[in-house]
N, CA, C and O atoms as a GROMACS GRO file, in nm:
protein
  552
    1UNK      N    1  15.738  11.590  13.341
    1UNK     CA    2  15.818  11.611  13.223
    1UNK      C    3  15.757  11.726  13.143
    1UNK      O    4  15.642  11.718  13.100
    2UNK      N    5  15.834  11.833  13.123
    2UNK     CA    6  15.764  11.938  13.055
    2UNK      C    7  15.891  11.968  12.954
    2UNK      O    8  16.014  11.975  12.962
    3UNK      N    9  15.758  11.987  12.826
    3UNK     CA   10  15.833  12.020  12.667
    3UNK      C   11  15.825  12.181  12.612
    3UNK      O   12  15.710  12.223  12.607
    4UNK      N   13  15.902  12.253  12.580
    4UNK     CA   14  15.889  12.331  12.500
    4UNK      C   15  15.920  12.279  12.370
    4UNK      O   16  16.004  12.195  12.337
    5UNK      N   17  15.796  12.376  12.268
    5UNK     CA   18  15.810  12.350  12.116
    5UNK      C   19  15.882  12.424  12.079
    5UNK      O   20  15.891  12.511  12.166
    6UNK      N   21  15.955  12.449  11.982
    6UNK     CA   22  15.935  12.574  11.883
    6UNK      C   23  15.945  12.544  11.734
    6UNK      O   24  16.041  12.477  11.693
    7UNK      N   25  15.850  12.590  11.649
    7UNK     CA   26  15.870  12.516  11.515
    7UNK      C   27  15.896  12.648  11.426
    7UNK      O   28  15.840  12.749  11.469
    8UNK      N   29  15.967  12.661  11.318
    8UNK     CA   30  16.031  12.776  11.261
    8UNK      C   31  16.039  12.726  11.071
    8UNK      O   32  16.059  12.613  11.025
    9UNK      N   33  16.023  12.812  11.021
    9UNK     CA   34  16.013  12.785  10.880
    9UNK      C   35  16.162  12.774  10.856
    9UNK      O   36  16.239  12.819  10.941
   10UNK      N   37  16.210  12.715  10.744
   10UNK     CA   38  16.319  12.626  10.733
   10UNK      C   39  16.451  12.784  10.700
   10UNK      O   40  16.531  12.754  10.611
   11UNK      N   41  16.470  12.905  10.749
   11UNK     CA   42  16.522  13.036  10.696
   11UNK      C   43  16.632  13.017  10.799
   11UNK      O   44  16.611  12.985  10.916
   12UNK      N   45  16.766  13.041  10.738
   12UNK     CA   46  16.944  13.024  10.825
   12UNK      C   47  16.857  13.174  10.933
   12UNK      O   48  16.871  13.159  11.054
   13UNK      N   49  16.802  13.263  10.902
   13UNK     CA   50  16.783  13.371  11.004
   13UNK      C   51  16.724  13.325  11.125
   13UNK      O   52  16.730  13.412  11.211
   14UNK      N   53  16.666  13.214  11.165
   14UNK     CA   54  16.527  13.153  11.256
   14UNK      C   55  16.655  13.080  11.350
   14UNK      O   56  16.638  13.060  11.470
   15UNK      N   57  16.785  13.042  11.281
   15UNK     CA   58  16.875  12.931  11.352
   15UNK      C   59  16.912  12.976  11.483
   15UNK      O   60  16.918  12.899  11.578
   16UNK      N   61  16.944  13.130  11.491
   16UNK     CA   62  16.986  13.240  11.608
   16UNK      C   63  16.905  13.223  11.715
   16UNK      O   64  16.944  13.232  11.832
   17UNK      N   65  16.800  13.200  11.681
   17UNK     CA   66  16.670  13.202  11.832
   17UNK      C   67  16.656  13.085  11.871
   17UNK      O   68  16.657  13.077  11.994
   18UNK      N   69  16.638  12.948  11.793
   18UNK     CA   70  16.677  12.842  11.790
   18UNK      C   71  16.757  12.802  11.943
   18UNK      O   72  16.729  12.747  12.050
   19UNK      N   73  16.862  12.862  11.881
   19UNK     CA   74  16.984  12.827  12.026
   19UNK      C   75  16.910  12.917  12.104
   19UNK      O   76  16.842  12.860  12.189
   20UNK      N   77  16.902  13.012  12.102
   20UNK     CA   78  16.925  13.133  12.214
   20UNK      C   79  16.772  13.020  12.299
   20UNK      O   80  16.796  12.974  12.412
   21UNK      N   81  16.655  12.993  12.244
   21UNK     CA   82  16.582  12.930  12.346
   21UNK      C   83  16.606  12.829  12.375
   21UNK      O   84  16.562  12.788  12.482
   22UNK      N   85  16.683  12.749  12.298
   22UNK     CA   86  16.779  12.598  12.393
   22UNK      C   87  16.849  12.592  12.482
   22UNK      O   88  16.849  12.506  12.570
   23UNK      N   89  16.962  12.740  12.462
   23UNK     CA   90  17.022  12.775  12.594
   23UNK      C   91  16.937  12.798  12.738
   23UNK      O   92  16.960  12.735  12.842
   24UNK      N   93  16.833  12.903  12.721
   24UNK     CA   94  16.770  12.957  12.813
   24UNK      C   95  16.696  12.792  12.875
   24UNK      O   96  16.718  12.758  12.991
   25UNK      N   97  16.629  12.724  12.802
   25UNK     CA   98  16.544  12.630  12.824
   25UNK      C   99  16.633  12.548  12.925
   25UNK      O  100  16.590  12.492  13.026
   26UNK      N  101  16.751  12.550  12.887
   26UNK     CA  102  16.848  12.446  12.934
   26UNK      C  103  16.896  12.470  13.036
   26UNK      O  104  16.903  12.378  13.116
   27UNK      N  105  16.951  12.613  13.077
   27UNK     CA  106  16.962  12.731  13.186
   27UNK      C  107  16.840  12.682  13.301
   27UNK      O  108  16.875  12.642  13.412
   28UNK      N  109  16.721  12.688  13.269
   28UNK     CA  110  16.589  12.681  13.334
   28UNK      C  111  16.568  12.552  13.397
   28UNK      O  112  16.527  12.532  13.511
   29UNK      N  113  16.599  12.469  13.312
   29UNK     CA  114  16.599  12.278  13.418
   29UNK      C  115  16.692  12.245  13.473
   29UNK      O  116  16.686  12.134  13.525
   30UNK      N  117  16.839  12.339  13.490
   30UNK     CA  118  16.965  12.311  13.558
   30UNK      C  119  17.058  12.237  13.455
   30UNK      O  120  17.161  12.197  13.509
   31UNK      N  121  17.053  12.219  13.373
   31UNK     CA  122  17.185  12.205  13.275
   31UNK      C  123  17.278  12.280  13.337
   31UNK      O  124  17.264  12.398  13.369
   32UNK      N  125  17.364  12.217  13.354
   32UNK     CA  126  17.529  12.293  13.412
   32UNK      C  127  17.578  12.404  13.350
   32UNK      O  128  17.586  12.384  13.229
   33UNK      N  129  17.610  12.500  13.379
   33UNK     CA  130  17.645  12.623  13.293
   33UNK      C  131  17.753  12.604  13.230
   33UNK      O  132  17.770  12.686  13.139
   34UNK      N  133  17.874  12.488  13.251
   34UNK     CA  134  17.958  12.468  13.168
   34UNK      C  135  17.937  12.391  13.063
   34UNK      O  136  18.027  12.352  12.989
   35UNK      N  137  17.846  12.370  13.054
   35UNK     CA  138  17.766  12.273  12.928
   35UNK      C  139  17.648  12.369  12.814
   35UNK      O  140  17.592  12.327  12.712
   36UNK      N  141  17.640  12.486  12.869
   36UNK     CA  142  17.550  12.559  12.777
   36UNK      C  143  17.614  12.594  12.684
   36UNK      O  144  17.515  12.657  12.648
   37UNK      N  145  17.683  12.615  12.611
   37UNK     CA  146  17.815  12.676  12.546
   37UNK      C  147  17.753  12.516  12.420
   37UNK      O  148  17.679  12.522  12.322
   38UNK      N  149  17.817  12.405  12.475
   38UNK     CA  150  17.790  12.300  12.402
   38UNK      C  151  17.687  12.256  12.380
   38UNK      O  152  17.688  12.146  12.323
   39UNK      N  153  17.556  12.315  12.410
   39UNK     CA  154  17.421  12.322  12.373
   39UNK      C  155  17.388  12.352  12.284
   39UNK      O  156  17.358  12.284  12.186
   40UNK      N  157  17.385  12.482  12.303
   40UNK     CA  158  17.418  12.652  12.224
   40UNK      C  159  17.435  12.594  12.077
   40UNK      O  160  17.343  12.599  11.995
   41UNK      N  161  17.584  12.530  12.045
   41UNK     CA  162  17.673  12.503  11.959
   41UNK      C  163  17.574  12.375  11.886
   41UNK      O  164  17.530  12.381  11.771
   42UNK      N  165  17.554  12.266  11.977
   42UNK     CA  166  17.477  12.147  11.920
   42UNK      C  167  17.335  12.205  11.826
   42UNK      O  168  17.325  12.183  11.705
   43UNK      N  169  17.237  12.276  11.901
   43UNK     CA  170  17.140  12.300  11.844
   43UNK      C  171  17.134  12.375  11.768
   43UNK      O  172  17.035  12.388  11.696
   44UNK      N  173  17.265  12.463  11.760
   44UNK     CA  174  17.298  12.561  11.622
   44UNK      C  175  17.285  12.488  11.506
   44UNK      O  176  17.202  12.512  11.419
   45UNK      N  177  17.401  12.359  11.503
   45UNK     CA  178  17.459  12.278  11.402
   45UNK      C  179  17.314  12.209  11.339
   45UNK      O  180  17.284  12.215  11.220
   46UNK      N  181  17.241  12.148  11.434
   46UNK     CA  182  17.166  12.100  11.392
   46UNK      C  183  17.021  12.183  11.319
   46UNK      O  184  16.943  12.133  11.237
   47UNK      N  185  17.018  12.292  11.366
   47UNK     CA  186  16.926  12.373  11.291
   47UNK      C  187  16.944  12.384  11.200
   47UNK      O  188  16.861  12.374  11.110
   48UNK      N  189  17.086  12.416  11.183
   48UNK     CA  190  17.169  12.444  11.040
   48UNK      C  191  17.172  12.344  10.940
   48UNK      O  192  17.137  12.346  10.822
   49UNK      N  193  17.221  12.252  11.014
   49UNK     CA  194  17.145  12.141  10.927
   49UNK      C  195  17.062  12.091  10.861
   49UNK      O  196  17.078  12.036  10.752
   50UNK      N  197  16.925  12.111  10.943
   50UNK     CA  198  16.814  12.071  10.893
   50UNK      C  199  16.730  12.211  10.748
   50UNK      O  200  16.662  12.220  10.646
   51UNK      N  201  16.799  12.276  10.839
   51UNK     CA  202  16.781  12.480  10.715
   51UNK      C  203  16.883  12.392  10.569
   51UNK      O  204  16.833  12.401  10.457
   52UNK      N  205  16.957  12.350  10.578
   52UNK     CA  206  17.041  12.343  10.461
   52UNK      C  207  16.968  12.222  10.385
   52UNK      O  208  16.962  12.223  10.262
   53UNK      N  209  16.912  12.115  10.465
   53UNK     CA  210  16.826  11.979  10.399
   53UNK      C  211  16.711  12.056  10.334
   53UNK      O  212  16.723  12.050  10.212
   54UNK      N  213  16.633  12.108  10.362
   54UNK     CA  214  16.534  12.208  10.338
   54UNK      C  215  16.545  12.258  10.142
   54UNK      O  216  16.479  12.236  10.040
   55UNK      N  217  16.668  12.334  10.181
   55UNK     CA  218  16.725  12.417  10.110
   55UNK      C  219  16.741  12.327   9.962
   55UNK      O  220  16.678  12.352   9.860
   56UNK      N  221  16.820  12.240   9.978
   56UNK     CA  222  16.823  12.142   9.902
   56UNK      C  223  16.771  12.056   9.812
   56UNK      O  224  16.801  12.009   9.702
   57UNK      N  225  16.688  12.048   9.886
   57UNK     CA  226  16.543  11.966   9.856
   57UNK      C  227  16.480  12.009   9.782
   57UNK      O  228  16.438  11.937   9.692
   58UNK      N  229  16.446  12.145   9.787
   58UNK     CA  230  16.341  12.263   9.696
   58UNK      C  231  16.230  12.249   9.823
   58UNK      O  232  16.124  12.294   9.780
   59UNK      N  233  16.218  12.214   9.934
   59UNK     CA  234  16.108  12.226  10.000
   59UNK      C  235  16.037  12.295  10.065
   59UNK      O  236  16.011  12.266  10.181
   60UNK      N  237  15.986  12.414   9.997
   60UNK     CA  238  15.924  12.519  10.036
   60UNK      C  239  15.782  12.530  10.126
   60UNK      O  240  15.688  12.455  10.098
   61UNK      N  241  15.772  12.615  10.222
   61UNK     CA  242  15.740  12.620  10.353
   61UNK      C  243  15.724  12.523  10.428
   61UNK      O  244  15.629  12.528  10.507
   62UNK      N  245  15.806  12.412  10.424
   62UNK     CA  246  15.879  12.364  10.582
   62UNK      C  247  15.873  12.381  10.666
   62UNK      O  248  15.863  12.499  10.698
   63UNK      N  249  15.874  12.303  10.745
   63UNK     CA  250  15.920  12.398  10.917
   63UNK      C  251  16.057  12.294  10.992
   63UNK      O  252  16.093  12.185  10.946
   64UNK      N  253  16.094  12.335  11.068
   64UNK     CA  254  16.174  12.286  11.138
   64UNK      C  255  16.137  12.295  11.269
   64UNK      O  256  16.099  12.401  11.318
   65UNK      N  257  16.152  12.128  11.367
   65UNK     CA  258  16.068  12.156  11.468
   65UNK      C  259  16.205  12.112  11.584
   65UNK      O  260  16.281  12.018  11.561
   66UNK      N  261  16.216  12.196  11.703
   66UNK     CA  262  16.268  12.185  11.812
   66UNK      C  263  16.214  12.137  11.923
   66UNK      O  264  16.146  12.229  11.969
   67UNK      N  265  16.203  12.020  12.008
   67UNK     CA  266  16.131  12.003  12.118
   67UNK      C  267  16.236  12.022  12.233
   67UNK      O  268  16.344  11.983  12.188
   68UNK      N  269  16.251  12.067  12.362
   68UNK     CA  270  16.293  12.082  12.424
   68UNK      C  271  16.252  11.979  12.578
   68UNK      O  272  16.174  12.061  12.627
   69UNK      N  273  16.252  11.916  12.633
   69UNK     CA  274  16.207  11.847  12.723
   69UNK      C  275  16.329  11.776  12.816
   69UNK      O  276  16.432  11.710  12.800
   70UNK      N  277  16.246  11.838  12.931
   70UNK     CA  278  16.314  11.807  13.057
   70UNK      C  279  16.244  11.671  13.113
   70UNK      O  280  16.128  11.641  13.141
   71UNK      N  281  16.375  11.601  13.117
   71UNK     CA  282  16.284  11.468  13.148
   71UNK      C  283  16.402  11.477  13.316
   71UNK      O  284  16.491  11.556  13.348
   72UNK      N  285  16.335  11.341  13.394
   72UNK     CA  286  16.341  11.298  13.529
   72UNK      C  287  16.548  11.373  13.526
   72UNK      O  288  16.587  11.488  13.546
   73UNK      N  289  16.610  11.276  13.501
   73UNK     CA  290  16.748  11.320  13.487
   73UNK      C  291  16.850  11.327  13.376
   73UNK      O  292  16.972  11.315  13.384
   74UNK      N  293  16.777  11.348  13.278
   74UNK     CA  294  16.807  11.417  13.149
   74UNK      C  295  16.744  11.521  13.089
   74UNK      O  296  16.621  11.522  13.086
   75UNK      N  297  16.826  11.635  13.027
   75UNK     CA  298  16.765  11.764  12.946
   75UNK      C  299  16.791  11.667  12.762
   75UNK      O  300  16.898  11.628  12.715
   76UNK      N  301  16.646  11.656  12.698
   76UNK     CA  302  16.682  11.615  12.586
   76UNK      C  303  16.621  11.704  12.476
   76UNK      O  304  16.517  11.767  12.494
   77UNK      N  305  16.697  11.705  12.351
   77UNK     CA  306  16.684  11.811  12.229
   77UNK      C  307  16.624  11.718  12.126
   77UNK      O  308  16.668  11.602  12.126
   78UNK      N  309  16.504  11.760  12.014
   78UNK     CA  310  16.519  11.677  11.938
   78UNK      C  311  16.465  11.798  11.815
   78UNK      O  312  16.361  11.863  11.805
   79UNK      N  313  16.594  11.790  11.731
   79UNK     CA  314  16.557  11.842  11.574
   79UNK      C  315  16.488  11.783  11.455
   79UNK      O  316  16.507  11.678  11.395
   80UNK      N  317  16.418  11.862  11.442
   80UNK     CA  318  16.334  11.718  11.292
   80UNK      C  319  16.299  11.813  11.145
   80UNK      O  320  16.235  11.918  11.132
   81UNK      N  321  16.337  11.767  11.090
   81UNK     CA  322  16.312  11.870  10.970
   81UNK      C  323  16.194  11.816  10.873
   81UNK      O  324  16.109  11.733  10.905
   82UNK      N  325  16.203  11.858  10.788
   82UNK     CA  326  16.033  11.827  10.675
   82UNK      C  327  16.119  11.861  10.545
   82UNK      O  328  16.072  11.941  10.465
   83UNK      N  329  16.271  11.790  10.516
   83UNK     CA  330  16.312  11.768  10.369
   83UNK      C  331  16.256  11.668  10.323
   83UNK      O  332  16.299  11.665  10.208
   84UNK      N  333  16.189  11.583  10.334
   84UNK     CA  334  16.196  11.408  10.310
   84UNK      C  335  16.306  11.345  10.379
   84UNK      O  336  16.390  11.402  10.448
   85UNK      N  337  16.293  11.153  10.340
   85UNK     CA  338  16.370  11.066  10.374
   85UNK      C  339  16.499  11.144  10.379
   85UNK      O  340  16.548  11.222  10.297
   86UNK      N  341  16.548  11.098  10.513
   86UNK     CA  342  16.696  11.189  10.572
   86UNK      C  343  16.827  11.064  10.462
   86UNK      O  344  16.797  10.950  10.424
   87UNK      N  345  16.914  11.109  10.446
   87UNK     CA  346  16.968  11.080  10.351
   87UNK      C  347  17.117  11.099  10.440
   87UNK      O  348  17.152  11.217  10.434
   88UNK      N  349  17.219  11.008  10.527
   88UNK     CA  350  17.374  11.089  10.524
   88UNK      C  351  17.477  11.062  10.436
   88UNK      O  352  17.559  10.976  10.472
   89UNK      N  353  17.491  11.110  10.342
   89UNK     CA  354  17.549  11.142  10.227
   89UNK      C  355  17.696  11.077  10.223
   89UNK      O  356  17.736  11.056  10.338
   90UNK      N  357  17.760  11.050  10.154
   90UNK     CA  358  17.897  10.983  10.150
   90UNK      C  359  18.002  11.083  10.148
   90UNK      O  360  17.973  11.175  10.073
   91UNK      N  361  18.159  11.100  10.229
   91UNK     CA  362  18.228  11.171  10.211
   91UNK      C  363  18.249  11.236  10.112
   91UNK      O  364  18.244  11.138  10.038
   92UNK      N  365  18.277  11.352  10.016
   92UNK     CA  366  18.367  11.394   9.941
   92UNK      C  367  18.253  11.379   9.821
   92UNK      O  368  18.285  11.406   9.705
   93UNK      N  369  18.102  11.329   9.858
   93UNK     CA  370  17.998  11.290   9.710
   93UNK      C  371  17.998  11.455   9.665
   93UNK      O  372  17.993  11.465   9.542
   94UNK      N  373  18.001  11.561   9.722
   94UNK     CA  374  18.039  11.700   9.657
   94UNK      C  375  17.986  11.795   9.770
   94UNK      O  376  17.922  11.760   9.869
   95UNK      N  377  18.021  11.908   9.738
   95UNK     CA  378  17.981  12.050   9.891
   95UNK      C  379  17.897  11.974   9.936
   95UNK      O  380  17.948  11.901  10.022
   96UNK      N  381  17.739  11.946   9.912
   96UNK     CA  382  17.670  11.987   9.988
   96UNK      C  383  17.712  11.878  10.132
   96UNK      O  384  17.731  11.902  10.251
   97UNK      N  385  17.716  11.736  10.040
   97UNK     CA  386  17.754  11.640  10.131
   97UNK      C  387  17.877  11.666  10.247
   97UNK      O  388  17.878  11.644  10.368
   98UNK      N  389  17.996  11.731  10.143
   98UNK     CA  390  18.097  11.794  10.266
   98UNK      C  391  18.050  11.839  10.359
   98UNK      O  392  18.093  11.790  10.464
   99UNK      N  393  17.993  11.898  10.367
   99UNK     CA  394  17.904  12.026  10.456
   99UNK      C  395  17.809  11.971  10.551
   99UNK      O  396  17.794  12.027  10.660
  100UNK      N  397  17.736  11.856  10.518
  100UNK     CA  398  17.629  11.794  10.586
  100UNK      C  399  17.715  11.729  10.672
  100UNK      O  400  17.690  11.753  10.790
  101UNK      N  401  17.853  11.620  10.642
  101UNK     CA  402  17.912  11.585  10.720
  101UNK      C  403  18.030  11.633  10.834
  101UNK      O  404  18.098  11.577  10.920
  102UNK      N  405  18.017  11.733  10.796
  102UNK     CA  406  18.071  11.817  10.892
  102UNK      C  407  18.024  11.881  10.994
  102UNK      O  408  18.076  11.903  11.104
  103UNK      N  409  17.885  11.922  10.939
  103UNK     CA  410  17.806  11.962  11.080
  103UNK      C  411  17.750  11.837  11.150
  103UNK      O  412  17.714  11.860  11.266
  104UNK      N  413  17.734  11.713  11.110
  104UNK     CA  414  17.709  11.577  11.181
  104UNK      C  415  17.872  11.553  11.298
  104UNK      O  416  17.883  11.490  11.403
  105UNK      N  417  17.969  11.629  11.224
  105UNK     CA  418  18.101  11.589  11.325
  105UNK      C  419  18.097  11.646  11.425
  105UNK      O  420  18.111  11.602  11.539
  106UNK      N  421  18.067  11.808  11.370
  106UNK     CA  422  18.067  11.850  11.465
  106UNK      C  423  17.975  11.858  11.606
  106UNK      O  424  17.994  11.904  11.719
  107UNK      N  425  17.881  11.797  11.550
  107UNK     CA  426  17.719  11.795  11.684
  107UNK      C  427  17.802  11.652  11.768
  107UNK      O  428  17.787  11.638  11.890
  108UNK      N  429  17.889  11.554  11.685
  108UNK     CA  430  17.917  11.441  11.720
  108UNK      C  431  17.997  11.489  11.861
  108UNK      O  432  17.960  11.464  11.976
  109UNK      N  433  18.076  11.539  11.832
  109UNK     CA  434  18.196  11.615  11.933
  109UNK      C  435  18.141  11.699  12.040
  109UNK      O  436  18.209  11.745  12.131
  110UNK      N  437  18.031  11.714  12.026
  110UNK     CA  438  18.004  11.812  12.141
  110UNK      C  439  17.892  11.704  12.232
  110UNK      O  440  17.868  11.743  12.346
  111UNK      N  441  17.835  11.593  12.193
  111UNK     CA  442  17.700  11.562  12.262
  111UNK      C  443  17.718  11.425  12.258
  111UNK      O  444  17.725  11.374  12.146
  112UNK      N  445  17.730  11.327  12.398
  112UNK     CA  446  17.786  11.242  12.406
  112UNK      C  447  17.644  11.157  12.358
  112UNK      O  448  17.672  11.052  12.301
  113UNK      N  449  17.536  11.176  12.367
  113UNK     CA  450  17.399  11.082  12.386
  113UNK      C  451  17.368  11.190  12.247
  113UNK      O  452  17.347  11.311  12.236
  114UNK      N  453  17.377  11.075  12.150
  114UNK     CA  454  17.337  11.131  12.011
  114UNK      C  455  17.286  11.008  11.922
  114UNK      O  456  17.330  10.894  11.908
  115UNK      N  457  17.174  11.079  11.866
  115UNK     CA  458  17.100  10.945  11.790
  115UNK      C  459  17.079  11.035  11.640
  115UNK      O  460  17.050  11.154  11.645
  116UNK      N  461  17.095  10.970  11.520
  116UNK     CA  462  17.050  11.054  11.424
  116UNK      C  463  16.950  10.975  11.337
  116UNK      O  464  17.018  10.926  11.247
  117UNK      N  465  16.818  10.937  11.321
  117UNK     CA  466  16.749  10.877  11.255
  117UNK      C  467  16.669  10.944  11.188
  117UNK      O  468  16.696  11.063  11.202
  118UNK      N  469  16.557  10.921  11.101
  118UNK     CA  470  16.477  10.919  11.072
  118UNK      C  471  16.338  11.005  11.126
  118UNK      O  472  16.300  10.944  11.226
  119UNK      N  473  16.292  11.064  11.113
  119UNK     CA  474  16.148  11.115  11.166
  119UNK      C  475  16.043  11.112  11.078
  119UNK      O  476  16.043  11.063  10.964
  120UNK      N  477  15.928  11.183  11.153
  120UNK     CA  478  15.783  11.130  11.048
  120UNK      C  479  15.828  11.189  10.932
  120UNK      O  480  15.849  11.091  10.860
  121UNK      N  481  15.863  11.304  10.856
  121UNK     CA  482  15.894  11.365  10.786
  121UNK      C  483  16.030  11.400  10.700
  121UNK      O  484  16.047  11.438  10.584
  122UNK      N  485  16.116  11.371  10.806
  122UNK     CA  486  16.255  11.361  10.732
  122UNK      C  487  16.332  11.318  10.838
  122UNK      O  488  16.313  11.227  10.918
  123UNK      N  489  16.450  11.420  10.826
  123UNK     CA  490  16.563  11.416  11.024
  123UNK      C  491  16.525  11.410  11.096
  123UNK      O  492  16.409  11.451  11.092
  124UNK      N  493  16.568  11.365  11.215
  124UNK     CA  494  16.546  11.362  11.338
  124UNK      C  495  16.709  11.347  11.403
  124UNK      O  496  16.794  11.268  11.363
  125UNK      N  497  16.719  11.418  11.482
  125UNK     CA  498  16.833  11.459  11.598
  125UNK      C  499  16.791  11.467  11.695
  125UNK      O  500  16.721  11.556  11.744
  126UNK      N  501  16.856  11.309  11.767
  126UNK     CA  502  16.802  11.344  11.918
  126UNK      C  503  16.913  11.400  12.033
  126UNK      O  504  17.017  11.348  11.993
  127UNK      N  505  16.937  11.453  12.117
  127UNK     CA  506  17.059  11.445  12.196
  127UNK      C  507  16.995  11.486  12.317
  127UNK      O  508  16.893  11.554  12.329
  128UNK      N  509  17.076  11.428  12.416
  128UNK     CA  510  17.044  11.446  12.602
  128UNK      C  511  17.205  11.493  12.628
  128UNK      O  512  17.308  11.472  12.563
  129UNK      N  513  17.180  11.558  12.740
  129UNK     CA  514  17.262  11.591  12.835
  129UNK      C  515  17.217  11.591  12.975
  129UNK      O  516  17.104  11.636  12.991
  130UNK      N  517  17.273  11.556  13.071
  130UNK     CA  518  17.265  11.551  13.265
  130UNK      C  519  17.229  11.635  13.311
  130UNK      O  520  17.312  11.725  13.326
  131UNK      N  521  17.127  11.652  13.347
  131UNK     CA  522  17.104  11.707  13.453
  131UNK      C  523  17.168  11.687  13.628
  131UNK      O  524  17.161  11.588  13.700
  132UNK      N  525  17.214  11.788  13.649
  132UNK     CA  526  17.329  11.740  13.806
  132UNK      C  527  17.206  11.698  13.871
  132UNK      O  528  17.090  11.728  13.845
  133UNK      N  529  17.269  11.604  13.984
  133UNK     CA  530  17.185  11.507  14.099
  133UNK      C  531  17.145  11.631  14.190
  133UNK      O  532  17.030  11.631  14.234
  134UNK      N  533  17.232  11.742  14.222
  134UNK     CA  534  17.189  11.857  14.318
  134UNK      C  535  17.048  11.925  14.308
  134UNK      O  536  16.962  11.956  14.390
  135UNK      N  537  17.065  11.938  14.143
  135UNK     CA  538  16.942  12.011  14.063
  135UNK      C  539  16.824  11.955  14.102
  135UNK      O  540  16.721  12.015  14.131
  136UNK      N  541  16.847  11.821  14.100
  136UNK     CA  542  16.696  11.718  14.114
  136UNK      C  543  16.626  11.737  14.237
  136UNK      O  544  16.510  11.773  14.255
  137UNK      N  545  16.733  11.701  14.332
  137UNK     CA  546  16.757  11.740  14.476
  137UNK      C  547  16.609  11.866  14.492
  137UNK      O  548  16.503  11.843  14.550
  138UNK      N  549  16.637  11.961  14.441
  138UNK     CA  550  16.555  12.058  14.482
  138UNK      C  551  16.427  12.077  14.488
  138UNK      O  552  16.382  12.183  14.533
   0.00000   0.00000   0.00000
């Protein structure tokens, strides 16, 4: 089972590389290429996410941490941010909450194995996707 880190100070500019090494990472253990697209998209949302909890908070130099790990027959993602206690906000309680729940819909829609709890520090986003049986094969 091998992990890539990447931990990034809580800045919407850091979110771009974010994906771009989730894709590649994901590319690299055999994630299906019709599924990188919805990777891509998941670990965007959720960066974004955790950049906007950050933001919010007043919590200055943060980090936001990405683990990447290829396990036996799952590729799994896990986002964790350093706002404090993760908080999911009630419909319509005002923007920011709009906004938080919308990027929770949208990660919802794309990633069938989705957990959203708690971490040492604040969020945590976990999500897996399949690795094909061929891939393993090899």
């Amino acid at each position: 089972m091998a992990t890539v880190e990447l931990r990034f100070s809580a800045l919407p500019e850091h979110v771009r590389t974010a994906r771009l090494v989730a894709a590649a990472v994901a590319r690299r253990v055999g994630v299906d290429e019709s599924v990188l697209d919805e990777v891509r998209l998941a670990v965007g949302e959720a960066c974004s996410r955790a950049v906007g909890l950050h933001q919010r908070a007043g919590v200055l130099g943060g980090a936001v941490r990405v683990a990447l790990t290829d396990q036996e027959k799952r590729f799994l993602i896990e986002v964790e941010d350093e706002a404090g206690p993760m908080s999911v906000p009630a419909p319509g309680a005002d923007e920011d909450a709009d906004e938080d729940m919308l990027g929770l819909a949208v990660i919802t829609g794309l990633v069938e194995d989705l957990e959203v709890t708690n971490g040492v520090r604040g969020g945590l986003i976990r999500m897996s996707w399949p690795v094909p049986a061929d891939v393993l094969a090899r």
